[in-house]
C-alpha positions as CSV (number, residue, x, y, z in Angstrom):
1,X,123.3,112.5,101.0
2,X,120.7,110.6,99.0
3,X,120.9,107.1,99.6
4,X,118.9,103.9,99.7
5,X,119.4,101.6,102.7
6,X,118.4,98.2,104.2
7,X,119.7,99.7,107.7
8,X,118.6,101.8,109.9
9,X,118.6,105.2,109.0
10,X,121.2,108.1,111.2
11,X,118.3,110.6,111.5
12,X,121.2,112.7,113.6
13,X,124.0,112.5,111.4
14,X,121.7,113.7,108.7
15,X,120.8,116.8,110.7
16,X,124.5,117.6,111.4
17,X,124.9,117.9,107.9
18,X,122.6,120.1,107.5
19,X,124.1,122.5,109.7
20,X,125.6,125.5,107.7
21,X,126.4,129.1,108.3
22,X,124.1,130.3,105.7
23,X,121.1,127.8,107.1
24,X,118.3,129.5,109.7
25,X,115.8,126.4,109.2
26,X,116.0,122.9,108.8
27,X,113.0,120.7,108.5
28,X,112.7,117.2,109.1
29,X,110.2,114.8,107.9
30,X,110.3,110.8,109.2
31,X,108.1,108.7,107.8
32,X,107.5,105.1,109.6
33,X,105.2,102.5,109.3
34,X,101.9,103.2,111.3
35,X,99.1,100.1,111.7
36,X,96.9,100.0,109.1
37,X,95.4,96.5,109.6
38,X,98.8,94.6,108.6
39,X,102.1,92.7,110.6
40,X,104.5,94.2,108.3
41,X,105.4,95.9,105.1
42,X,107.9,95.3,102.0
43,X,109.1,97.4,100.2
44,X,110.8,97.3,96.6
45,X,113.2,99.5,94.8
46,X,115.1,99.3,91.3
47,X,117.8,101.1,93.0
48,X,119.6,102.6,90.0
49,X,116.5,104.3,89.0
50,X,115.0,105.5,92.3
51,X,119.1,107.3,93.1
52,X,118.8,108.6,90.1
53,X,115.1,110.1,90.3
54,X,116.1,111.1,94.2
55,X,118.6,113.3,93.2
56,X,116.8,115.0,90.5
57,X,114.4,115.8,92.9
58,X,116.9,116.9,95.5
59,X,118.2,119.1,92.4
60,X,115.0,120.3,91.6
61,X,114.0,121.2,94.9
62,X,117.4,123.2,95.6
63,X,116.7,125.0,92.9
64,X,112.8,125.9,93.1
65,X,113.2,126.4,97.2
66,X,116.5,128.0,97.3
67,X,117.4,125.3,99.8
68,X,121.0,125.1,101.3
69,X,121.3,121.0,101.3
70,X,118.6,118.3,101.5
71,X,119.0,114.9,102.7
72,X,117.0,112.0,101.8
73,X,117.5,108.2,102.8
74,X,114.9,105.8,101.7
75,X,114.7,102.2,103.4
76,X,114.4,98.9,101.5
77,X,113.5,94.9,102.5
78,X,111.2,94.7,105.6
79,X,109.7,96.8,107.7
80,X,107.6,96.3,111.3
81,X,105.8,98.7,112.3
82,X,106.9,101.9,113.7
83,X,110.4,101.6,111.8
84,X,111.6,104.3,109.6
85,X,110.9,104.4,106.1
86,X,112.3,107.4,104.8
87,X,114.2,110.3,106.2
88,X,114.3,113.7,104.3
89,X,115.7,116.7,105.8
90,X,116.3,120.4,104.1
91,X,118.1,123.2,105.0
92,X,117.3,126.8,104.0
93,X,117.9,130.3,104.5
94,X,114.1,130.6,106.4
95,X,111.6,128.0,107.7
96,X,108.8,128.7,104.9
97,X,111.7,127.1,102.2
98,X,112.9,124.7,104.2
99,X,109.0,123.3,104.9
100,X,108.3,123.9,101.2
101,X,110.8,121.9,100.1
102,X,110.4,119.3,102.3
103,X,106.7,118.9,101.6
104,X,107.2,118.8,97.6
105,X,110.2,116.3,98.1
106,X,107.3,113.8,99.6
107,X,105.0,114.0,97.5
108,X,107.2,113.6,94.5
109,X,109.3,110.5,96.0
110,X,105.1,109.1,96.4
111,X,104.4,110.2,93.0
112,X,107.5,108.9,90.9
113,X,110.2,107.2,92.7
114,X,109.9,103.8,91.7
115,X,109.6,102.2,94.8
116,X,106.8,99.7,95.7
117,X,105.3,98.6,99.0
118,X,103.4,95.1,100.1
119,X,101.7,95.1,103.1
120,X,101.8,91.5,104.8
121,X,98.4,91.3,106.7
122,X,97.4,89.5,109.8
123,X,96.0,86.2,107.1
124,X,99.1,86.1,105.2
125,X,98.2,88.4,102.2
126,X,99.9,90.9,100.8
127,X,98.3,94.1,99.3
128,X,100.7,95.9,96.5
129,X,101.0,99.5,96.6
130,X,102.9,101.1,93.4
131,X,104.3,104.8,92.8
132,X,101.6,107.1,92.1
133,X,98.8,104.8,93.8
134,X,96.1,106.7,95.7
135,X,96.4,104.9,98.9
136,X,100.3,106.1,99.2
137,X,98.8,109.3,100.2
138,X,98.9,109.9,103.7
C-alpha cells in the first residue's frame, strides 16, 4: 500500500501485509516528530504528485533490492510531537535487502517527494522546510 493520510497510520496492519511465504525479513522504519525547539509541525503535499513519485520509488526499490512488498504511508495536516509521520515497511528474502531498501526509500521520499514541512515554534513562527533541504536530514 502506498498512501497518503490525515489519520493515524495502522503500523500493524502494514506489517501483516508484509507477511509472505517467500519473506525472512521485514524492516520497519517510523518516523515521528521529535522536539526540535517547536509546538508543532505542518506538513504539505500535492497529493497526485507525491503517489505518483511513492510508487516509483516503491518500484524502484523492488526492483534494485529484490524486495518482496514495501509499504509506505505518509501523513499530511498537523502534527504534535511524537506522532507518526511516515510509515515504510519492506519485505525481502534476507534482512540485508530488506534494511537496504528501507534506508534508500527514506532518503529518496526526503530528497524528491514533494512534500513540505512548517514548523510552528514556541513565538508563533513557522520555519519552511522543502524536499531536498539540508535540515530534512536526520
Amino acid at each position: 500500500m502506498i498512501g497518503i493520510t490525515r489519520d493515524d497510520i495502522d503500523i500493524p496492519a502494514l506489517i501483516e501485509r508484509a507477511r509472505r511465504p517467500e519473506t525472512g525479513g521485514i524492516v520497519t522504519f517510523i518516523g515521528t516528530v521529535r522536539d526540535d525547539g517547536f509546538e508543532a509541525l505542518e506538513l504539505e503535499v500535492c497529493e497526485e504528485v507525491a503517489i505518483r513519485d511513492l510508487n516509483r520509488i516503491a518500484a524502484e526499490a523492488t526492483e534494485k533490492f529484490s524486495l518482496t512488498s514495501v509499504e509506505i504511508i505518509h501523513r499530511s495536516g498537523r502534527l504534535a510531537l511524537t506522532e507518526t509521520i511516515v510509515a515504510i515497511v519492506c519485505g525481502a528474502g534476507h534482512r540485508q535487502e530488506a534494511f537496504s531498501g528501507c534506508s534508500w526509500i527514506l532518503e529518496e521520499i526526503k530528497a524528491y517527494v514533494p512534500i513540505w514541512k512548517k514548523d510552528l515554534g514556541e513565538a508563533g513562527d513557522w520555519h519552511f522546510q522543502s524536499p531536498g533541504d539540508q535540515s530534512l536530514k536526520s
